[in-house]
C-alpha positions in Angstrom: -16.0 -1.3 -11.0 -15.0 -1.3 -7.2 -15.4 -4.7 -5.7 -14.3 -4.1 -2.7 -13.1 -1.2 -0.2 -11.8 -0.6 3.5 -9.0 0.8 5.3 -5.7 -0.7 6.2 -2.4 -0.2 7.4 1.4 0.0 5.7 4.5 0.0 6.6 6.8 3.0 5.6 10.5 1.7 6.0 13.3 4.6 5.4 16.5 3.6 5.0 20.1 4.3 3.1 19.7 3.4 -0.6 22.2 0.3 -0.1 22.6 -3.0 -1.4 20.8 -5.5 0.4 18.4 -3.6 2.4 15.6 -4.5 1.0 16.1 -7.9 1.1 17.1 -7.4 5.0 13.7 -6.4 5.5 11.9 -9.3 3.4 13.9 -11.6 4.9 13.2 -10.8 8.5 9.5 -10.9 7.4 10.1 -14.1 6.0 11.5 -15.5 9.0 8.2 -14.7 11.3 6.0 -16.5 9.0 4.8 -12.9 7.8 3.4 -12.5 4.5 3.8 -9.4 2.3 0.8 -8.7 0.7 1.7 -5.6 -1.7 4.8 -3.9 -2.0 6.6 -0.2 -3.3 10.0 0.5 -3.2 11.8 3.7 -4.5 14.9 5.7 -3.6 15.7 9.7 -4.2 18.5 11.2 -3.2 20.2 8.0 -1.5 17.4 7.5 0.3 15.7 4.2 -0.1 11.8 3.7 0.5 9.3 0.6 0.9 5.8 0.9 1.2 4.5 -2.9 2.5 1.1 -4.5 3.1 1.7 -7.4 5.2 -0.6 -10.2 6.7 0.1 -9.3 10.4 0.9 -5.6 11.0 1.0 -4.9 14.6 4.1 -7.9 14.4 5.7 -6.7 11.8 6.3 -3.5 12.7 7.6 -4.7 16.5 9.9 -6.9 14.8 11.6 -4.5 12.2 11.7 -1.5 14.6 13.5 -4.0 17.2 15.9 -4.9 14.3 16.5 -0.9 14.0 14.6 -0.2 10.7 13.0 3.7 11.2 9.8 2.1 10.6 6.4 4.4 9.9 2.6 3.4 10.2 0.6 4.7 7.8 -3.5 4.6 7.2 -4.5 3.3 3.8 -7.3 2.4 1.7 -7.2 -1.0 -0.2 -9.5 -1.4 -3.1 -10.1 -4.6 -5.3 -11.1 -3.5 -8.8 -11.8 -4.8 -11.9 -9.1 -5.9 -14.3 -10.8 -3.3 -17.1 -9.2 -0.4 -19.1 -11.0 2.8 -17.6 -11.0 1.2 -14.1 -8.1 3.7 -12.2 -9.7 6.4 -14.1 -13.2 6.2 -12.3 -12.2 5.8 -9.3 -9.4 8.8 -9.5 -12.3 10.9 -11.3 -14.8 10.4 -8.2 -11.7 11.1 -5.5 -11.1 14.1 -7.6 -14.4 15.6 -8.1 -14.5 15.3 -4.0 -11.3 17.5 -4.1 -9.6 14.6 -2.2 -5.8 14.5 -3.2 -4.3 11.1 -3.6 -1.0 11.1 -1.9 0.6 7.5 -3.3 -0.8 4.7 -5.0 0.5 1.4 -5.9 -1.1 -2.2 -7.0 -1.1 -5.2 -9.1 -3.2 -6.3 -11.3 -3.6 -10.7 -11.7 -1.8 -13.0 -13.8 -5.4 -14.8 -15.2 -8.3 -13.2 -14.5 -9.5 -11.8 -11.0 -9.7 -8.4 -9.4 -7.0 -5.4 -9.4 -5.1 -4.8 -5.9 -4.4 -1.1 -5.0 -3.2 0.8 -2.5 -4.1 4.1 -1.9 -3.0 6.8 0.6 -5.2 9.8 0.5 -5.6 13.6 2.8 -8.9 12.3 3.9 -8.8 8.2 3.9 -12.1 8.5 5.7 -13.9 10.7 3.1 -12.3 8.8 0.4 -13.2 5.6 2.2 -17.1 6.8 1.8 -17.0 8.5 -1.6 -15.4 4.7 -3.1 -18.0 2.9 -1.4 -20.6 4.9 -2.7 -19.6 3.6 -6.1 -19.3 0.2 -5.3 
């Protein structure tokens, strides 16, 4: 069951797969007082990316691009589900049956009980925006 639905924004840092950049980036975060909400990091092809949800957006992405990340703003949709088995697959069957592709997902699911964090980046965040709360 969806709790609760609405769009966002992410950061998209690229960078060099190197040691340390990651922590380059939380720690400049860290430094402003600003608060990573959800995270995703990957690299292909020496290429490191990391997705972050952060408590002040518009600040965070000023400060990295004046520290010379290549920094990316990105619409998404964050969802709060419940911590159930079968939970990603309704919601992924209702996106699909609208013929809306999901493009990257990512989340965390609570040490004790409470809802499921995700992060979703869709073709059509606005449709998909409508379709989820329709099941809420």
């Amino acid at each position: 069951m969806i709790i609760n639905v609405k769009l966002g924004k992410e950061l998209v840092v690229m960078s060099k797969n190197k040691v340390g950049v990651l922590s380059q980036v939380a720690s400049a975060l860290a430094d402003h007082g600003i608060n990573i909400t959800a995270i995703s990091a990957q690299s292909a092809g020496g290429v490191g990316l990391m997705n972050f949800v952060v408590d002040d957006h518009l600040r965070a992405s000023d400060l990295l691009r004046k520290k010379k990340f290549q920094v990316h703003d990105s619409e998404i949709i964050l969802l709060e589900v419940q911590d159930k088995p079968g939970a990603l697959k309704r919601l992924t069957k209702r996106l699909a049956a609208k013929k809306i592709d999901i493009l990257n997902v990512y989340g965390s699911a609570p040490a004790t009980y409470g809802p499921c964090t995700l992060v979703l980046s869709t073709d059509h965040n606005q449709h998909a925006l409508v379709t989820l709360k329709q099941a809420m």
